[in-house]
DRENNU-742168 format. One record per residue (C-alpha): x, y, z; chain. Coordinates in steps of 0.25 Angstrom, whole numbers, plus 5000, padded with zeros to 4 digits. Each point is the difference from the previous one (the first is absolute). Layout:
BEGIN
((X Y Z) "A")
...
***
This chain:
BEGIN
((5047 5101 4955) "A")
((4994 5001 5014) "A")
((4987 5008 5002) "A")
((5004 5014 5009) "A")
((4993 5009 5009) "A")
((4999 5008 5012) "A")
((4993 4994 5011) "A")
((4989 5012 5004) "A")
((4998 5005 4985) "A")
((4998 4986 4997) "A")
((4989 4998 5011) "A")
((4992 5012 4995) "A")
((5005 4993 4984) "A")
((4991 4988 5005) "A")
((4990 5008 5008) "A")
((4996 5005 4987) "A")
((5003 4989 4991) "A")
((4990 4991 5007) "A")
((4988 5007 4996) "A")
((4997 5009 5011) "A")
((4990 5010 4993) "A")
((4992 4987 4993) "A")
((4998 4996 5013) "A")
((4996 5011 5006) "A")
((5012 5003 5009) "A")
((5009 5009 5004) "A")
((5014 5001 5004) "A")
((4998 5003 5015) "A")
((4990 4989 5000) "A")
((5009 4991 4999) "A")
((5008 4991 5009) "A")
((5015 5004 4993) "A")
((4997 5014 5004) "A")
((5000 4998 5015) "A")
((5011 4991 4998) "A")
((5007 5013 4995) "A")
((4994 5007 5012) "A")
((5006 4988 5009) "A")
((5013 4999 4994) "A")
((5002 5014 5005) "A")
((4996 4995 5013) "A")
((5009 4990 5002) "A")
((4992 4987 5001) "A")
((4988 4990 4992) "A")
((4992 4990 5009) "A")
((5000 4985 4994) "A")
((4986 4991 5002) "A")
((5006 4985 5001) "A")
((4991 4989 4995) "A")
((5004 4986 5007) "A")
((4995 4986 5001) "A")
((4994 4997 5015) "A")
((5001 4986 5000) "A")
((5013 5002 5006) "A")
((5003 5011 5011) "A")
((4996 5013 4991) "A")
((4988 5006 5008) "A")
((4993 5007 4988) "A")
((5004 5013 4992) "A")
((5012 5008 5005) "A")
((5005 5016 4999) "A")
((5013 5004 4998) "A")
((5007 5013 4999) "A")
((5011 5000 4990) "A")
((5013 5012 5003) "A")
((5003 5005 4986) "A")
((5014 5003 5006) "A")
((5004 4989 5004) "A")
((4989 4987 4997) "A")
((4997 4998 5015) "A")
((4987 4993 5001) "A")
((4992 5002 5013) "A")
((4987 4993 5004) "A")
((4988 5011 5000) "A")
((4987 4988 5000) "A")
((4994 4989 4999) "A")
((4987 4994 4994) "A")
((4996 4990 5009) "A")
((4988 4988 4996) "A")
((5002 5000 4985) "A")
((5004 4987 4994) "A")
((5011 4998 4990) "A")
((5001 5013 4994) "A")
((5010 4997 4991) "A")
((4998 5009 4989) "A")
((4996 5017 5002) "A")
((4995 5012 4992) "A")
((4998 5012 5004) "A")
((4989 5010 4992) "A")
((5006 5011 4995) "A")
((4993 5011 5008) "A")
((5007 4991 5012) "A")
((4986 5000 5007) "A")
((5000 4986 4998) "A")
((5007 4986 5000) "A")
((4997 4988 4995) "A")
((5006 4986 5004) "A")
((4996 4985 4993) "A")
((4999 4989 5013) "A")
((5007 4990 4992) "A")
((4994 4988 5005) "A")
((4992 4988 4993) "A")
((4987 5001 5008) "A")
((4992 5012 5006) "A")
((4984 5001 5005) "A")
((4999 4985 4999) "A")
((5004 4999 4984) "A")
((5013 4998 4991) "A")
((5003 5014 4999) "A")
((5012 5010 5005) "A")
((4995 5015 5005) "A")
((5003 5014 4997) "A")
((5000 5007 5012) "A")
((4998 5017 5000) "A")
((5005 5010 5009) "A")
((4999 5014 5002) "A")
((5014 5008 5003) "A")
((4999 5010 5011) "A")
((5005 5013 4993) "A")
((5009 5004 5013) "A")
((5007 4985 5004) "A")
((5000 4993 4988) "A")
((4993 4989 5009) "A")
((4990 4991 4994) "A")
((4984 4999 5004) "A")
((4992 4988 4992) "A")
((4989 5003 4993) "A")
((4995 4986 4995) "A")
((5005 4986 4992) "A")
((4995 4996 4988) "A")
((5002 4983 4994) "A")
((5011 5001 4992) "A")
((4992 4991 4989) "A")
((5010 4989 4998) "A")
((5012 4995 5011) "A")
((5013 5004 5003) "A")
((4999 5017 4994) "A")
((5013 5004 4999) "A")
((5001 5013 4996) "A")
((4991 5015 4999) "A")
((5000 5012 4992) "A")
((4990 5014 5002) "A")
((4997 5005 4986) "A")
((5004 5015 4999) "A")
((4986 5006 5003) "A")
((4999 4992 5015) "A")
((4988 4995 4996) "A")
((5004 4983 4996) "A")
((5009 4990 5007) "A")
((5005 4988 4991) "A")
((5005 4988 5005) "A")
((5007 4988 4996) "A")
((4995 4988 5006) "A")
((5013 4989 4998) "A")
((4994 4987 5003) "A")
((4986 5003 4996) "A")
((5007 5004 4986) "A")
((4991 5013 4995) "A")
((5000 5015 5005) "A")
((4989 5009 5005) "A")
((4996 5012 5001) "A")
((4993 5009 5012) "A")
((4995 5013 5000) "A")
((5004 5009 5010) "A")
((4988 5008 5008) "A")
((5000 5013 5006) "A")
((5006 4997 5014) "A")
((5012 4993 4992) "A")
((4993 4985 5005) "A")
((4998 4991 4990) "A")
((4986 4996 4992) "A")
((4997 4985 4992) "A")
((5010 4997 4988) "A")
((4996 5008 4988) "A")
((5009 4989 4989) "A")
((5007 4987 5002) "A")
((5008 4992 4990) "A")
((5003 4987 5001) "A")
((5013 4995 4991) "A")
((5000 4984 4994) "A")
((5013 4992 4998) "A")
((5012 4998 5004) "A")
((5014 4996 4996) "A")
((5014 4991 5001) "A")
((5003 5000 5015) "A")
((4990 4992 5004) "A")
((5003 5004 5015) "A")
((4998 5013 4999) "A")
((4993 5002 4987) "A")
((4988 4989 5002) "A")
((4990 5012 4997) "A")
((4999 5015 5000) "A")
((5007 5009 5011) "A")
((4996 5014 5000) "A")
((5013 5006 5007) "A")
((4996 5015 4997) "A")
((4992 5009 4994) "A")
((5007 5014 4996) "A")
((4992 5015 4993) "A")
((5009 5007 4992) "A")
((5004 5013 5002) "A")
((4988 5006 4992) "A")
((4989 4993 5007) "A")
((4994 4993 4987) "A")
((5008 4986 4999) "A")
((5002 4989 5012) "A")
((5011 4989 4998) "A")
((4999 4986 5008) "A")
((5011 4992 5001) "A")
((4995 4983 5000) "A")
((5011 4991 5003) "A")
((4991 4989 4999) "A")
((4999 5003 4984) "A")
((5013 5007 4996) "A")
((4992 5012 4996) "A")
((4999 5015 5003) "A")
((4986 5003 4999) "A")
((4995 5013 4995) "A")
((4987 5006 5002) "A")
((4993 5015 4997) "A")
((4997 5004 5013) "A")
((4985 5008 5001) "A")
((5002 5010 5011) "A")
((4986 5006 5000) "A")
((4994 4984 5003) "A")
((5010 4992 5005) "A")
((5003 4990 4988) "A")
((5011 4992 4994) "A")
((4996 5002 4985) "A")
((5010 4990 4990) "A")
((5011 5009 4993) "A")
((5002 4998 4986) "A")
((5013 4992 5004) "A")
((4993 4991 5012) "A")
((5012 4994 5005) "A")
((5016 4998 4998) "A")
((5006 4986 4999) "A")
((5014 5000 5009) "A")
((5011 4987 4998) "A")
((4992 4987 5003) "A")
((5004 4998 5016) "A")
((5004 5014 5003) "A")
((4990 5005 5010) "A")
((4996 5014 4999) "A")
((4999 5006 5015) "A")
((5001 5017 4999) "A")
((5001 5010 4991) "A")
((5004 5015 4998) "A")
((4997 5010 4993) "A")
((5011 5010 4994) "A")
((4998 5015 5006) "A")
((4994 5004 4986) "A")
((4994 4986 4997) "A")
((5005 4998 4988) "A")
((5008 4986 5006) "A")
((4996 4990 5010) "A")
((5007 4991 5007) "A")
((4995 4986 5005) "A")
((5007 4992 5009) "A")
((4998 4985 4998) "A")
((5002 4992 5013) "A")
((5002 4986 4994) "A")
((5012 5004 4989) "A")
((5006 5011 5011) "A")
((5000 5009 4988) "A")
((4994 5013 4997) "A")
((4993 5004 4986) "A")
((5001 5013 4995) "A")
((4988 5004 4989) "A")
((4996 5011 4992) "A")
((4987 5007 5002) "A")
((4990 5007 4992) "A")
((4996 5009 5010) "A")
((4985 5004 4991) "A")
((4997 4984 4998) "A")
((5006 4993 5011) "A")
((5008 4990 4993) "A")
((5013 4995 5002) "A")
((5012 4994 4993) "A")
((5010 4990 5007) "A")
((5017 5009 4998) "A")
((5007 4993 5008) "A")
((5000 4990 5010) "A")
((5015 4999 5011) "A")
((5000 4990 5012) "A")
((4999 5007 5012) "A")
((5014 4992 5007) "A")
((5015 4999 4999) "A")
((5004 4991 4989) "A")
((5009 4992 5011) "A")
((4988 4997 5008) "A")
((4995 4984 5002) "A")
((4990 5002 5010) "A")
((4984 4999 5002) "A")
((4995 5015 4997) "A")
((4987 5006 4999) "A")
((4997 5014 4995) "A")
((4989 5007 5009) "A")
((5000 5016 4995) "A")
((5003 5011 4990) "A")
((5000 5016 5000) "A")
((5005 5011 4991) "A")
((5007 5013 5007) "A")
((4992 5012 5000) "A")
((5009 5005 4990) "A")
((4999 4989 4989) "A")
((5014 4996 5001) "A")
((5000 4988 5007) "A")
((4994 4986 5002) "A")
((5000 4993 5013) "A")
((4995 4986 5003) "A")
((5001 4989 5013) "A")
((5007 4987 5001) "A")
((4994 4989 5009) "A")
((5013 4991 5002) "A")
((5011 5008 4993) "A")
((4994 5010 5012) "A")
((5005 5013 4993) "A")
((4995 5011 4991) "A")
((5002 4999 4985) "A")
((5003 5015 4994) "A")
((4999 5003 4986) "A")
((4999 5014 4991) "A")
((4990 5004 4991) "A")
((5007 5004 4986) "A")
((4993 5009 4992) "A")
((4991 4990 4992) "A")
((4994 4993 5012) "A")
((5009 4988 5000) "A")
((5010 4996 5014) "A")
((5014 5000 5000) "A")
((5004 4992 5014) "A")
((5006 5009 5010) "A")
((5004 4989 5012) "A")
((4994 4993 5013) "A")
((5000 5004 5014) "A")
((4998 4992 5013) "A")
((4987 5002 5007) "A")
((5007 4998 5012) "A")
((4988 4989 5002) "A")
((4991 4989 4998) "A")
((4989 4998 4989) "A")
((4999 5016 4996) "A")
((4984 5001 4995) "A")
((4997 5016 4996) "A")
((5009 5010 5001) "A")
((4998 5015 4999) "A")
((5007 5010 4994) "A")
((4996 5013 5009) "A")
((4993 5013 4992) "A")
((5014 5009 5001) "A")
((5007 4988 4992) "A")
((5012 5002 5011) "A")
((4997 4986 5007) "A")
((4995 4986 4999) "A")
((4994 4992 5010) "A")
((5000 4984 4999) "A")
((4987 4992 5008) "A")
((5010 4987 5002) "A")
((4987 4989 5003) "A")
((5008 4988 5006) "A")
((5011 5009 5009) "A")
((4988 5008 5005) "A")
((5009 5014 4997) "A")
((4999 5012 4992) "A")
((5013 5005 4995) "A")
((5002 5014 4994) "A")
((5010 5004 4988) "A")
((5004 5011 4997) "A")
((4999 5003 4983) "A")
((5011 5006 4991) "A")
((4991 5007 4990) "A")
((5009 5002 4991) "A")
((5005 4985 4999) "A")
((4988 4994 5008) "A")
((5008 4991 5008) "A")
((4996 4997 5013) "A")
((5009 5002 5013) "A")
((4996 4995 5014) "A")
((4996 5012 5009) "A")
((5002 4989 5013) "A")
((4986 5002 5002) "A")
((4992 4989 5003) "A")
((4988 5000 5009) "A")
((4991 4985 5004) "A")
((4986 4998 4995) "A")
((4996 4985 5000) "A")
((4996 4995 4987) "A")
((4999 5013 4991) "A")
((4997 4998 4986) "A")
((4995 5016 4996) "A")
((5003 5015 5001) "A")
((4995 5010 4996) "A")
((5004 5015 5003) "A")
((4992 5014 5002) "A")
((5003 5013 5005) "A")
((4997 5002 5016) "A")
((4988 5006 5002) "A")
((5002 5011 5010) "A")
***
């Protein structure tokens, strides 16, 4: 049986599931609200993190139609270097992007670079860079409070943490953790590879995924100091050569979903939401049964309403579509063309009506449109160049 739900009451479901009154938060304060608020106007506006090392000038503004999935170039970011992964903070004030790069300020480190959202445009002022403490960061998160960005440095194999001051720039790193080991691939798995670092929804749990090691790593996560603290259960052990990449979190948290890159399969696990542990359901390739070819899996979400898993395939070039059935496990739905080359993130958009795919090597962002009753995907004929996108993330406009 396939979880079911309406898309809005399920939003305010999650809203409250998440542990909004622990943390100190209201409805209105966050972000899904003014999604609400957009929705009835018509339109979200999509920052796009990119590599520059190609002819991507920085960080670019879109503005998505919600009636019909046209995207239209609202801004660029210029003088930032490799941005390639984003996160915004929840009051939208600010945004956070890694610099993933092996060296910065003379030393073997990536950077974290902070901007300041201007609360008419949606443009993007920086406020300062920070050594990333270890090469090549790949992903960010913003805990709920606004007040830590975690990164997870892929080459440098560990994940820091730095607190965020007043103005929303960023201090020195409160917490790093270095990971040991590594695994069977020896090209890809010769040592630890942080590749993300993600809070659950309550704020008191953070989740790294190494690829270097095969585990899901599982900290406690101090929100008053900063600090990583070991969980009971420090870590989850994955198939020997997998290569564990993203993660997410079911709606209610009771599930998470990882995406192992290596295998091009996704894991589906139980969660004890109080102690953070998980245990391995199920695990389902991510491709048709039919296909020979060279794939690598790249990222994962769940549907707003909990219904449905979504993950990229880096070869196979399409979107795999699985439903959730009642206990947490997948049941494979089909595959759809990304109409591209090499999809990296992909982003399912705050109303659940549309899904936009950062296609990396066809330098194109194309736009689907979801059944959410079936979850399939159907091609909206949008597509709109950006060279070398690899993140998006959506918010409501800001006037």
């Amino acid at each position: 049986m396939i979880h079911k739900a309406d898309n809005a009451p399920a939003r305010r479901q999650f809203l409250r599931s998440a542990g909004l009154g622990a943390l100190g938060l209201t409805l209105s304060e966050f972000p899904f609200a003014r999604v609400l608020d957009a929705e009835r106007a018509g339109e979200l506006l999509l920052y796009v993190g990119t590599y520059t090392t190609s002819k991507s000038e920085g960080i670019y503004l879109y503005r998505l139609d919600l009636s019909s999935g046209e995207l239209k170039r609202f801004g660029t970011t210029r003088g930032v270097v490799n941005p390639s992964f984003l996160a915004l903070a929840l009051n939208r004030r600010y945004l956070y992007a890694v610099n993933e790069v092996e060296e910065f300020a003379g030393r073997k480190s990536g950077a974290v670079s902070a901007f300041a959202v201007d609360q008419k445009t949606g443009e993007l002022r920086l406020l300062n860079q920070k050594p990333s403490l270890g090469a090549d960061p790949c992903y960010v998160d913003v805990d709920a409070r606004g007040r830590f960005v975690l990164i997870a440095n892929y080459t440098g194999g560990n994940v820091t943490v730095f607190p965020v001051e007043r103005d929303g720039s960023l201090g020195e790193a409160t917490d790093m953790k270095q990971a040991r080991g590594s695994s069977v691939n020896r090209e890809r798995q010769e040592r630890p590879h942080a590749h993300c670092i993600v809070l659950d929804p309550t704020n008191r749990f953070a989740y790294s995924c190494d690829l270097g090691t095969d585990k899901i790593m599982i900290f406690r996560f101090d929100a008053r100091h900063g600090k990583l603290l070991p969980n009971e259960q420090p870590w989850v052990q994955t198939k020997p050569g997998a290569g564990p990449r993203h993660l997410a979190f079911h709606p209610g948290g009771q599930y998470v979903f990882v995406l192992n890159e290596l295998h091009s399969t996704v894991t589906a696990f139980s969660r004890d939401p109080n102690r953070g542990t998980l245990q391995e359901l199920q695990t389902l390739t991510t491709l048709p049964k039919d296909f020979k070819g060279q794939n690598s899996s790249a990222d994962v979400h769940v549907s707003l309403d909990g219904r449905f898993v979504y993950s990229s395939n880096r070869g196979h070039d399409s979107i795999a579509i699985f439903a959730i059935d009642t206990h947490g496990k997948l049941i494979t739905i089909g595959h759809e063309s990304t109409r591209g080359m090499t999809p990296r993130n992909f982003a399912i958009d705050p109303s659940g009506m549309f899904l936009l795919v950062a296609n990396q090597k066809s330098d194109n962002i194309v736009a689907f449109r979801r059944d959410q009753k079936t979850g399939r995907l159907n091609s909206t004929g949008q597509v709109v160049d950006v060279p070398s996108p690899v993140c998006l993330k959506f918010t409501a406009p800001f006037s």
